[in-house]
N, C-alpha and C positions, 0 to 999 in steps of 0.2 A: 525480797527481804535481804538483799547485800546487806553487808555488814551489820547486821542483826545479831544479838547472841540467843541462836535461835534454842539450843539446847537449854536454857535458863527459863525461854516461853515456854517448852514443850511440858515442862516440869511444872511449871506455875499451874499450867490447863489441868494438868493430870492431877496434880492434887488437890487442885479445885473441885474438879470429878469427883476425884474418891472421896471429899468431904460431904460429896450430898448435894454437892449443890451445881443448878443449871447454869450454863452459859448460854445465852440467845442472843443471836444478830438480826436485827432488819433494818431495813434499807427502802429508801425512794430517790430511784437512781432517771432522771434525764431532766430534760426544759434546758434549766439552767446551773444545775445544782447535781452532785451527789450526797446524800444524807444518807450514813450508815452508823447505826446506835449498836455500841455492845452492852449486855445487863448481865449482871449475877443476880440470881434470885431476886430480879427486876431491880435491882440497884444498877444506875446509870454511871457508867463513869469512873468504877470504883475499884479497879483491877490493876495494881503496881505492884511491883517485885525488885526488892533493891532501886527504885527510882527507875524503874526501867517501868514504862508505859506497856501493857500484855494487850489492852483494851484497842491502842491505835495501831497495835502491830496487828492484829486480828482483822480491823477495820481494813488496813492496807490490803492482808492478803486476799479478801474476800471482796474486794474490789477488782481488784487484777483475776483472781481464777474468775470470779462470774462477769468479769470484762459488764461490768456495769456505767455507763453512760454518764457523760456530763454535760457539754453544753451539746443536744441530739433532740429531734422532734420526738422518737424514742424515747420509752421511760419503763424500767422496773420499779414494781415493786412487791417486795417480800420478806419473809424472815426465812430461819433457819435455826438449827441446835450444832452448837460445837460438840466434838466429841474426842474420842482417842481409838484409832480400831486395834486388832491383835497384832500389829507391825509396830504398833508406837507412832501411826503418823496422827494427824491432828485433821479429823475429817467435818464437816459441815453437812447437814441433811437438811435440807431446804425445800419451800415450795416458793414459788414465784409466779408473777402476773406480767407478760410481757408486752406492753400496748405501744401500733408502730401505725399510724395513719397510711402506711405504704406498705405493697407488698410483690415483690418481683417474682414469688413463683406458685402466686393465687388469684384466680380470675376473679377482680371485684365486683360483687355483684351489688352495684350503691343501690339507694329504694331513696329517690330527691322528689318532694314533694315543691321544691319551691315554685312548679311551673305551674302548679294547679293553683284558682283564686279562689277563696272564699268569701263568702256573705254573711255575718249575722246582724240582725236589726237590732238598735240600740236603743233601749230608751232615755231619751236627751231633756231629763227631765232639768236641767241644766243652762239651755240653750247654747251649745254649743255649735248645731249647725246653721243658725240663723245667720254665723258669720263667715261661714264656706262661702265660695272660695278665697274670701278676704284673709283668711287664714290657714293654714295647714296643720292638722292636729295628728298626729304621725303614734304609733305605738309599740312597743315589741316587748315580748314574753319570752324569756331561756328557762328551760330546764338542763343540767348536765349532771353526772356519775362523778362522785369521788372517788378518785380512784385509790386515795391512801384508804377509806373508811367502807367500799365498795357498795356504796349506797347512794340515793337520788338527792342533790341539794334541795332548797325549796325551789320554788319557782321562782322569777326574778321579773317583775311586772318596769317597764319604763313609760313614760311620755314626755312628747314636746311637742309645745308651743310652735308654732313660727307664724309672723303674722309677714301677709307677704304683700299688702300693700296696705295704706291707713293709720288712724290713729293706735297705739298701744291696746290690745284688749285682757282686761285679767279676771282669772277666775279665782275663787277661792279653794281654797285646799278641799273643803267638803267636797265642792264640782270635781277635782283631780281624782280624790279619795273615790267618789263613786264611779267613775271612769273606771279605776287600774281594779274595782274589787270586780268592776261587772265584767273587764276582762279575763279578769284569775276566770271565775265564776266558767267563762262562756267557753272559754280554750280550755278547761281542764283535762275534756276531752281525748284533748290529741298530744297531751302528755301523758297517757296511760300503760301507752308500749315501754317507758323508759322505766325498768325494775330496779336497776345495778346490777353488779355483777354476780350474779349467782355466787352463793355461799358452797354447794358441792360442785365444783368443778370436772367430776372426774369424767362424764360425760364431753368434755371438752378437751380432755389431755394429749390425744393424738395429733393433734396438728392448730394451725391457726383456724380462728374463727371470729365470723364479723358482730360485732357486739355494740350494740346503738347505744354513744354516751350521750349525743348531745341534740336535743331540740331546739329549734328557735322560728319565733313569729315575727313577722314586721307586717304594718299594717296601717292603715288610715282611716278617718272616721270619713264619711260620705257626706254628701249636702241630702242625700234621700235616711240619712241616721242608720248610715249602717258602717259595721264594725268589717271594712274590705282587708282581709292578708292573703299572704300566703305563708304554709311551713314548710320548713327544712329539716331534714334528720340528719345526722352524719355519725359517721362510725368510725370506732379504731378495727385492727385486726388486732386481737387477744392471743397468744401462745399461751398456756399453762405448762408451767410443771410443777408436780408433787412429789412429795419425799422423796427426792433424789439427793444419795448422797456423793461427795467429791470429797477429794485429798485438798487439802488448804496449807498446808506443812511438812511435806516429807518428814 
């Protein structure tokens, strides 16, 4: 915070405080981006003093002390409460979710399904495999965790076409439509393990732990009507931390 007039924020926060009213930061910090939002009593954006920004200055510092990520496969995200402690510094008590596809001082222990094949038989009430292998009808299913919302997206059903020698062949959307529902339908299965992220973390707090975001299927329809994939799981490593508070403003 060079050249900041930092004594004019410390004042703004503090009688902000004493008026009653909260100041909260969160943040979703990696990919490509850092997004960190400050609110007064959930008003965005709304924190000036003499034309002087309290809101971006708080943003900056709580960027820099939680060294929050920008362009990184790494991603935080969290909130926190601004404070004041009995020294007059300007403190943040925050909980955070720290998600890093890598980990240098934790033996991964992956669970990769992709090698195993599965079978289910499909009913082609359709005709679709009467034109195997003239054509290739390919599929895939994701499930993954939001991690701003710490909950499961829907499922995300796909198909393609390719016709690999011969004339054009086309189905109607009814044929496709029964396709992708009898797929939701038959894989729901093996989207079960994916919950999100637990809402009480405190079980998780001492260290990293491998937390399965993301499912996906690929797969093909057979000339014998059946529904061939295989799945994949993949996980982030999760650090948690809760109410921990830090100086943000001497």
């Amino acid at each position: 915070m060079i050249n900041e007039p930092i004594k004019i924020i410390k004042q703004a926060i503090r009688q902000t405080i004493d008026e009653g009213k909260v100041i909260v930061a969160s943040w979703d910090a990696g990919g490509d981006q850092t997004l960190c939002n400050i609110r007064v009593d959930n008003v965005y954006n709304d924190f000036y003093v003499k034309d002087l920004d309290i809101g971006q200055a708080l943003k900056d510092v709580i960027i820099d002390t939680l060294s929050l990520p920008n362009a990184s496969e790494d991603q935080h995200v969290g909130d926190g409460q601004v404070g004041i402690d009995t020294k007059g510094a300007v403190t943040l008590t925050y909980n955070n979710a720290y998600y890093t596809p890598y980990s240098t001082d934790v033996d991964i222990d992956m669970e990769d399904y992709n090698a195993e094949e599965i079978s289910i038989p499909y009913e082609d009430i359709h005709g679709f495999t009467q034109f195997i292998p003239r054509i290739r009808l390919s599929f895939s299913a994701s499930y993954s965790v939001s991690h701003i919302i710490y909950a499961p997206r829907p499922v995300s059903i796909r198909t393609n076409l390719r016709i690999i020698e011969g004339d054009q062949v086309a189905f109607d959307e009814e044929a496709l439509t029964h396709l992708k529902n009898w797929i939701r339908e038959k894989t729901q299965i093996y989207f079960e393990d994916l919950k999100g992220i637990p809402t009480d973390v405190t079980p998780f707090e001492k260290g990293n732990k491998q937390v399965l975001n993301f499912i996906d299927i690929h797969g093909v329809l057979t000339l014998e009507s059946q529904l061939r994939f295989s799945v994949g799981k993949h996980y982030d490593f999760v650090t948690y931390t809760k109410n921990r508070t830090v100086v943000i403003i001497e």
